[in-house]
C-alpha positions, 0 to 999 in steps of 0.5 A: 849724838852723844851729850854729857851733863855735868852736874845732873840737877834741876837745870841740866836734867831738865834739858836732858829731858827735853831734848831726849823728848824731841831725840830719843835715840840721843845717848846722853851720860852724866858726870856728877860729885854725888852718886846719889845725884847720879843714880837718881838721874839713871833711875829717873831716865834722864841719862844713859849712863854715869861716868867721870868727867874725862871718860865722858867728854871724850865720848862727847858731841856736846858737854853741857855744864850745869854745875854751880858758877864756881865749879863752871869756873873750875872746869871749864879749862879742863874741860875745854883742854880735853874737848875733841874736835868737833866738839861742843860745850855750853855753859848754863850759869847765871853770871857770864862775865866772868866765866866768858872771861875764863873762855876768852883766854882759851884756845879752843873759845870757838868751841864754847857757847855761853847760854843762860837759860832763864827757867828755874824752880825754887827745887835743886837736884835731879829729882826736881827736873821736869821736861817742861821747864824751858818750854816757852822761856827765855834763853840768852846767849852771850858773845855768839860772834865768839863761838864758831858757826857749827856749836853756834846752830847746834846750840840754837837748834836744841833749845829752840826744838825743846821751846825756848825763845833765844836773846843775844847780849854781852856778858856785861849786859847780862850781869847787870840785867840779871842782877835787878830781874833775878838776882835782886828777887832772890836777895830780898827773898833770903833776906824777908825769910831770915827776918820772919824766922828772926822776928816769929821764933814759933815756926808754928806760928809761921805756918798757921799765920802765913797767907799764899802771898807770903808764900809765893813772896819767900818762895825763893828763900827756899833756893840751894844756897850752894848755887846762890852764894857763887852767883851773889859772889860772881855778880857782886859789883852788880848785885851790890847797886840793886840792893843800894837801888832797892834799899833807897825804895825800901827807906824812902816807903819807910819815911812814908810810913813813919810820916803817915803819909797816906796820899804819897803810900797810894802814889808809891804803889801805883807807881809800882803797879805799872810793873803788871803792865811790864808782866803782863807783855811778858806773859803775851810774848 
């Protein structure tokens, strides 16, 4: 079985890693815009081979597209229009509606199966791809009713083999859900890391005064903006009322601190406490 790898970074080296971990007589070949991506997978051994995008899905059993959402958008068609028979692509983008959309118009949709899976690092490119990642994550598959039995099971087979706990929605569920539990987390993690560089001009400063929960709270500004803005940008009706959901919170603890209001500081936290609660049964599952 061949799998080709378009876009060769954090997610997609990941799950090449993994799955080669479990297959290694896999082959596997990475498509990438930069050579210098491309190289460092081969050195790294997470693919076999660096090839274009026509040369390897020709080749291919399964193309796995791991690029940001706007290239999925992009290629998607060309890479629908040259997929063999048999054959199987999988998406592995953060917003669905619209790259489900793209598919569904498509004459070979049966072949396509649009997967989420919900693993990261703050770290991009194929260096910072680890075989671990996905272990014990979730994955959520969107519109599995519209993908043909075959490149249904090959696709459930693969990241459940590398650990991976599998969750079935719409496109529109998806977007909505991940606005709140993900976009949102991002957002506010540009946005805290913009407004402490804007306010401490001294990075010194910065440095030396930063506690760990500072650091983990910002971790996420660290993120490739290149991969964030198109999904801010794919997502936006629905990231839109998070923010306007999260800004009301946001003024009314404000209005709380403005007022002294000690008794309704307390209440507001510990209505937010409940929230370890919700991790917590995360974490057990």
């Amino acid at each position: 079985m061949t799998v080709s790898i378009v876009g060769i970074g954090l997610l997609g080296g990941s799950f090449a890693l993994a799955v080669r971990e479990k297959y290694p007589k896999m082959r596997f070949i990475g498509v990438d815009s930069s050579a210098v991506n491309g190289q460092l997978a081969l050195a790294k051994g997470i693919v076999d081979d660096v090839l274009p995008l026509a040369d390897a899905i020709a080749q291919s059993t399964l193309v796995v597209m791991a690029t940001p959402v706007n290239i999925i958008i992009d290629l998607l068609p060309t890479v629908l229009d040259h997929l063999p028979a048999g054959a199987t692509v999988i998406d592995l983008g953060s917003t669905k509606g619209l790259i489900c959309a793209m598919a569904d118009a498509h004459p070979k949709r049966a072949q396509f199966v649009a997967v989420h899976p919900m693993a990261g690092t703050e770290n991009s490119g194929p260096g910072a791809a680890f075989k671990e990642l996905l272990v014990g994550k979730n994955l959520i598959i969107c519109d599995r009713e519209k993908s043909n039995p075959d490149s249904l099971t090959l696709t459930e087979s693969l990241f459940r083999d590398v650990g991976m706990k599998l969750f079935y929605m719409t496109p529109q569920e998806h977007d909505l859900h991940l606005a709140y539990v993900s976009h949102l987390s991002h957002v506010s993690a540009f946005a805290l890391g913009l407004t402490v560089l804007e306010k401490e001009k001294d990075e010194q400063a910065i440095f030396d005064m930063a506690s760990t929960g500072f650091s983990s709270t910002v971790r996420l500004a660290k993120s490739s903006p290149a991969m964030w803005a198109p999904i801010f940008d794919q997502n936006r009706q629905n990231v839109s009322q998070a923010l306007a959901d999260y800004i009301e919170f946001l003024l009314h603890f404000k209005q709380i601190i403005d007022d002294q209001d000690v008794t309704n500081s307390l209440d507001f936290m510990q209505r937010a406490n409940v929230i370890r609660r919700v991790l917590d049964g995360i974490e057990k599952r």
